[in-house]
C-alpha positions as CSV (number, residue, x, y, z in Angstrom):
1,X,0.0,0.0,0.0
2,X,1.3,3.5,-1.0
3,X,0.5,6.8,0.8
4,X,0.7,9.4,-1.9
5,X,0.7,13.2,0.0
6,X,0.5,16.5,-1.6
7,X,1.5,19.5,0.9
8,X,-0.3,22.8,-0.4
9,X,-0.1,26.2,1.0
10,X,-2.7,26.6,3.8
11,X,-4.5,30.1,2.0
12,X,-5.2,28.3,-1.4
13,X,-5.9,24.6,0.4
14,X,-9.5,24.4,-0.5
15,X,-9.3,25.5,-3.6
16,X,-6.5,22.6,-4.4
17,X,-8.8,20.2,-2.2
18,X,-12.2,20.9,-4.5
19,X,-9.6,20.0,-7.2
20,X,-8.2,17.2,-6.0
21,X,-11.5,15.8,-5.2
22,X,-12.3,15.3,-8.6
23,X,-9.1,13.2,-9.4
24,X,-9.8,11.5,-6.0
25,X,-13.7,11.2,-5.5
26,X,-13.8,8.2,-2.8
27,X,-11.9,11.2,-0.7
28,X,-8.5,12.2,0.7
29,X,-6.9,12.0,3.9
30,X,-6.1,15.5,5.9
31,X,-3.8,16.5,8.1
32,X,-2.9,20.4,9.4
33,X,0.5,20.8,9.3
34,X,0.5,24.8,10.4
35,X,1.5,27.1,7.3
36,X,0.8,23.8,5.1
37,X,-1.9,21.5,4.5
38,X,-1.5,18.0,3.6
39,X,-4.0,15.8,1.4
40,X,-3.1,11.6,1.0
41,X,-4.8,9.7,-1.1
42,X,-3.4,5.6,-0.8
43,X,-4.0,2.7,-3.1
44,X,-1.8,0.1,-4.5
45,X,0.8,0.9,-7.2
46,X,-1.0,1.3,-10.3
47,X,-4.3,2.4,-8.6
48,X,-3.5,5.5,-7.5
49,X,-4.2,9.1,-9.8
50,X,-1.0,10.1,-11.9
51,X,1.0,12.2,-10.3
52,X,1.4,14.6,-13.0
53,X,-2.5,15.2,-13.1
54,X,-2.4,15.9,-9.4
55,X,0.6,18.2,-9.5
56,X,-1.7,19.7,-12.3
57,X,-4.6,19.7,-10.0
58,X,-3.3,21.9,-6.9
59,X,-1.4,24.2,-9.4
60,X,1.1,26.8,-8.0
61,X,-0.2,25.6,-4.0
62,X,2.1,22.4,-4.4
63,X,4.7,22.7,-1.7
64,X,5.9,19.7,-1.2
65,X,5.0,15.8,-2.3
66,X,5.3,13.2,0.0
67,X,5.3,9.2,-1.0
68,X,5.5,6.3,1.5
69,X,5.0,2.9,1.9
70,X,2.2,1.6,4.8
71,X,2.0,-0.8,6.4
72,X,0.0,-4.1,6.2
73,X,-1.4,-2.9,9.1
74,X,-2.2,1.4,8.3
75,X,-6.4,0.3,8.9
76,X,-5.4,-0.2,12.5
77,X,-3.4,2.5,13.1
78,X,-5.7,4.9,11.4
79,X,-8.3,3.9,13.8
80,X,-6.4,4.4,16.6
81,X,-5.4,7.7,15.4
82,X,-9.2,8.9,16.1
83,X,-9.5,9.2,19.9
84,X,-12.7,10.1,21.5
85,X,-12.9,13.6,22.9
86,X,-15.1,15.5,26.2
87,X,-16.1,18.4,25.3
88,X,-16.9,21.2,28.3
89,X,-17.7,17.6,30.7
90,X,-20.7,17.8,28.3
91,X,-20.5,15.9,25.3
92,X,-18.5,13.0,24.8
93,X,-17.5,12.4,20.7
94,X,-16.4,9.4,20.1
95,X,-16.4,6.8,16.7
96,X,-18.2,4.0,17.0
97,X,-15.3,1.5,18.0
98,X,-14.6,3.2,20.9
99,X,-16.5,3.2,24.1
100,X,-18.8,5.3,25.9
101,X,-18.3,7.8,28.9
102,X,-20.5,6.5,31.0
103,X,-20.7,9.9,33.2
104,X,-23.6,11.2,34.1
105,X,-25.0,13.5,32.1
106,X,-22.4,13.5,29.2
107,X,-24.2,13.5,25.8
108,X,-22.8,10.5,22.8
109,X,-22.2,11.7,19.5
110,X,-20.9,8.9,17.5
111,X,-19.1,10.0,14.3
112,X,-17.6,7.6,11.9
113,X,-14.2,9.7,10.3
114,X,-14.7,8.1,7.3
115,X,-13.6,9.8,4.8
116,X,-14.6,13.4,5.6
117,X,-13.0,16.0,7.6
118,X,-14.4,16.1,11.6
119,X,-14.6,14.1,14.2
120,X,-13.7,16.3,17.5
121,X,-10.0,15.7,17.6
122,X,-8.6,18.7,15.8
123,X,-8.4,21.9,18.0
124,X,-10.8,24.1,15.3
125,X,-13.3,21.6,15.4
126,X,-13.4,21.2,19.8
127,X,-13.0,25.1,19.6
128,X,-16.4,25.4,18.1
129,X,-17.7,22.5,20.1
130,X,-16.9,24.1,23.0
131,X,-18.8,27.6,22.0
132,X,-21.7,25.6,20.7
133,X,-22.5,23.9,24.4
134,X,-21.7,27.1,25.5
135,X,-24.8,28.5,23.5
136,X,-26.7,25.6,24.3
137,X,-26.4,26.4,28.4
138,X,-27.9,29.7,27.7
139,X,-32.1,30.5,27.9
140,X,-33.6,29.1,25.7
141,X,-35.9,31.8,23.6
142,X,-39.6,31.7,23.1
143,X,-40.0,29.1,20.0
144,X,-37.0,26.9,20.5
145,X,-33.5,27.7,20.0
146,X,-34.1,27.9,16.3
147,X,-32.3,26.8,13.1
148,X,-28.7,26.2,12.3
149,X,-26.3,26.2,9.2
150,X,-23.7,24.0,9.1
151,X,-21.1,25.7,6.4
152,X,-18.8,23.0,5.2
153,X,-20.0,20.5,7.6
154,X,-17.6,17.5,6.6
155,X,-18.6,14.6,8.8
156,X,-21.4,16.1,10.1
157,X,-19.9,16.7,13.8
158,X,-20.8,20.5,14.1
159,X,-24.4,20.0,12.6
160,X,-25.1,16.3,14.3
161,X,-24.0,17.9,18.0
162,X,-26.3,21.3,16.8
163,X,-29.3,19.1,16.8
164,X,-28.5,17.1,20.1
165,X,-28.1,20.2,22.1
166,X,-31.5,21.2,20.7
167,X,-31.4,23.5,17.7
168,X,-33.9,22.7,14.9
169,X,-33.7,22.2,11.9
170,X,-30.0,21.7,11.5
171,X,-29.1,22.0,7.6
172,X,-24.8,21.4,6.2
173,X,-23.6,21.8,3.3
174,X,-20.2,20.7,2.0
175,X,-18.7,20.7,-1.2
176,X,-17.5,17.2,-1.5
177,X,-20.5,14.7,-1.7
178,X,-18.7,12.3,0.4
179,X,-19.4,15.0,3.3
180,X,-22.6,15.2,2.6
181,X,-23.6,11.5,2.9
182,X,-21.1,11.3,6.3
183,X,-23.6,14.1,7.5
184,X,-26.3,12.0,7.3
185,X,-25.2,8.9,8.2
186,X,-24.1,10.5,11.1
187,X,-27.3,12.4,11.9
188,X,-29.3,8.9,11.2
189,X,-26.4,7.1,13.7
190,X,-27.3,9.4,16.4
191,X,-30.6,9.5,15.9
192,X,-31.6,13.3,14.7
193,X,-32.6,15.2,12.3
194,X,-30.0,17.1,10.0
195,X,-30.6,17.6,6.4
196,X,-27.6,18.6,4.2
197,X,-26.6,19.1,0.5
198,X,-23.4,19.7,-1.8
199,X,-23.1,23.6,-2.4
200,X,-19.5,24.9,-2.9
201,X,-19.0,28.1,-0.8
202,X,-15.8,29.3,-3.2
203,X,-17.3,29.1,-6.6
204,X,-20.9,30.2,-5.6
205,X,-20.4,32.6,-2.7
206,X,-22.5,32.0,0.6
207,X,-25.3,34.5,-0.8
208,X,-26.2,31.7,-3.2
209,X,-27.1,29.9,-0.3
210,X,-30.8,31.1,-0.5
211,X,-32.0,30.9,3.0
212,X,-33.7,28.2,5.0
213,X,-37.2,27.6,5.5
214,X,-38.4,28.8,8.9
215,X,-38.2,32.7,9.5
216,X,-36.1,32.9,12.6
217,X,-32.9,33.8,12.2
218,X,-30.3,31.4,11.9
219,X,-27.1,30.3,14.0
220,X,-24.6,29.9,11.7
221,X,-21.6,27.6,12.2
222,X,-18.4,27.8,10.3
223,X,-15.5,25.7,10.7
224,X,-13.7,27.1,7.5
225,X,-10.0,28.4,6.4
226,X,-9.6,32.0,6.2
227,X,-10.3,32.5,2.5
228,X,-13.4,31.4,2.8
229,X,-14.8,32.7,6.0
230,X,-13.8,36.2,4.0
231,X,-15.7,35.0,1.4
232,X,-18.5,34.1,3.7
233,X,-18.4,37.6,5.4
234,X,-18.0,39.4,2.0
235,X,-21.1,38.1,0.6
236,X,-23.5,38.2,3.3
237,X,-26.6,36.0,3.8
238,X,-30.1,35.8,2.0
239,X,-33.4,36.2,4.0
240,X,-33.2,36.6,7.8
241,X,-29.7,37.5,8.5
242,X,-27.8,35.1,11.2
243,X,-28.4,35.8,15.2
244,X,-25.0,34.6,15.5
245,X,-22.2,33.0,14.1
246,X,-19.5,30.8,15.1
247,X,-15.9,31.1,13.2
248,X,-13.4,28.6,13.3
249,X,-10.5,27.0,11.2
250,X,-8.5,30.2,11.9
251,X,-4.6,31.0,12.9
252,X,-4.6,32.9,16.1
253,X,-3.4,35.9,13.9
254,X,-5.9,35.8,11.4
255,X,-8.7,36.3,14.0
256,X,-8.6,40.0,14.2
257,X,-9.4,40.2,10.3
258,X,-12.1,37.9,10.2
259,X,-13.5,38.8,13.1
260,X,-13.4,42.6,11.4
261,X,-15.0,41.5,8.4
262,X,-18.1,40.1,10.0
263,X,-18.4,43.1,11.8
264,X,-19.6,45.3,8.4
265,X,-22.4,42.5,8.4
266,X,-23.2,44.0,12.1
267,X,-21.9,40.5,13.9
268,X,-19.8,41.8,16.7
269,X,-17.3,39.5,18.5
270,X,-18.7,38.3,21.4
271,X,-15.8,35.5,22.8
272,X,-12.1,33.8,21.5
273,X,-11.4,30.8,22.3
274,X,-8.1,29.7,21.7
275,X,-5.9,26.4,21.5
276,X,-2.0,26.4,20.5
277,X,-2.1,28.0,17.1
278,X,-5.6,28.2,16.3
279,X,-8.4,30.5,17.6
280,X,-12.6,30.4,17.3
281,X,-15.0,33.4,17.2
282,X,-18.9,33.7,18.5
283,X,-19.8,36.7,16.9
284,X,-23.4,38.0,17.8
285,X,-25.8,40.4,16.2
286,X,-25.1,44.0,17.8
């Protein structure tokens, strides 16, 4: 078994990963690497896509390309790679070979990694966790906490956990199709409701989202890199404008930017969170 790994530069990653996608559309393997991002795809010699068509595919991003043998046994040690996480003594997320808490009170959220982005571990994704419970502890208004949008929801984590702590309806969208179908396995696993379809957020801009079916304004979660949360933040929102929003997937120096763009859309930073390099926003309607 090979492991064929292309490094791009982290500010044009998702533009080389909606690329790569197409060359690889069973889904890649990603790992932060700071300044760099790194997407594997493995397969045996001869089943793997041609290098030169990859190198073609991430353009000027390429950095760096990475080939290695696995081992016989690389299924194992990519399971034990994904380690369940407790978020805020709250919520336990865990995949489904792994036990549960047990502790009272601790919420399960069982997400298979698969082959989409999300499952707890990485610090953006427990950041926004951690805001989301947060939220969730607040009073809840007249009418129900109200819907979510799940912006790039890749295994369905952010959206799945939405639902659980009691927002409703709870709607992702990713651009990869793969994302889409973990989302709702995942929602159907844990037994809520979470719709979700494939919309891509860098070609169409977040204003082609249309807006959701229910009138009261939205909680908007976004676990995205910084080119497209600027994106997100340039284009605004259609219908009944978010309530709040929460921003992840950023360097702790990026924050101040981002966090100034969604200001011009009158979403004012409420809390940071950070953890090592990376940093998480709740920004909230002024």
């Amino acid at each position: 078994m090979i492991r064929l790994a292309l490094r791009v530069r982290r500010e044009d990653a998702e533009i080389a990963l909606a690329e790569l996608t197409e060359l690889a559309p069973s889904g890649v393997e990603e790992r932060d690497l700071g300044d760099v991002v790194e997407y594997a795809v493995y397969g045996a010699d001869g089943e793997l896509p041609a290098l030169p068509d990859l190198r073609a595919a991430v353009g000027d991003a390429l950095v760096e390309v990475v080939t290695e043998e696995v081992a016989d046994d690389w299924a194992d040690r990519w399971r034990a790679f994904h380690k369940p996480v407790l978020v805020a003594g709250r919520l336990h997320v865990r995949p489904p070979w792994s036990p549960p808490h047990g502790g009272d009170g601790v919420a399960e959220l069982i997400v298979d990694p698969g082959q989409a982005f999300g499952t707890g571990g990485h610090a953006t994704t427990r950041l926004c966790l951690e805001l989301l419970v947060e939220l969730a502890d607040g009073p809840v208004p007249d009418g129900g906490r109200g819907p979510v949008l799940d912006l790039g929801s890749g295994s369905g984590v952010l959206a799945v956990a939405a639902a659980q702590l009691g927002w409703s309806p709870v709607h992702g969208v990713d651009h990869e199709e793969a994302s889409v179908a973990a989302t709702l396995e995942n929602a159907a696993v844990n037994g809520v409701t979470v719709t979700a379809d494939r919309f891509d957020l860098l070609r169409d801009g977040a204003s082609g989202l249309g807006a959701l079916d229910d009138g009261r304004p939205p909680l908007v979660l976004a676990n995205l890199l910084r080119p497209l949360l600027l994106r997100v933040a340039a284009d605004g929102f259609v219908g009944t404008p978010p309530h709040a929003l929460i921003a992840s997937g950023l360097l702790v120096h990026e924050a101040d930017g981002v966090a100034a763009a969604f200001a011009r859309q009158g979403l004012v930073e409420a809390e940071r969170r950070t953890e090592g390099d990376w940093a998480a926003l709740l920004l909230r309607r002024g």
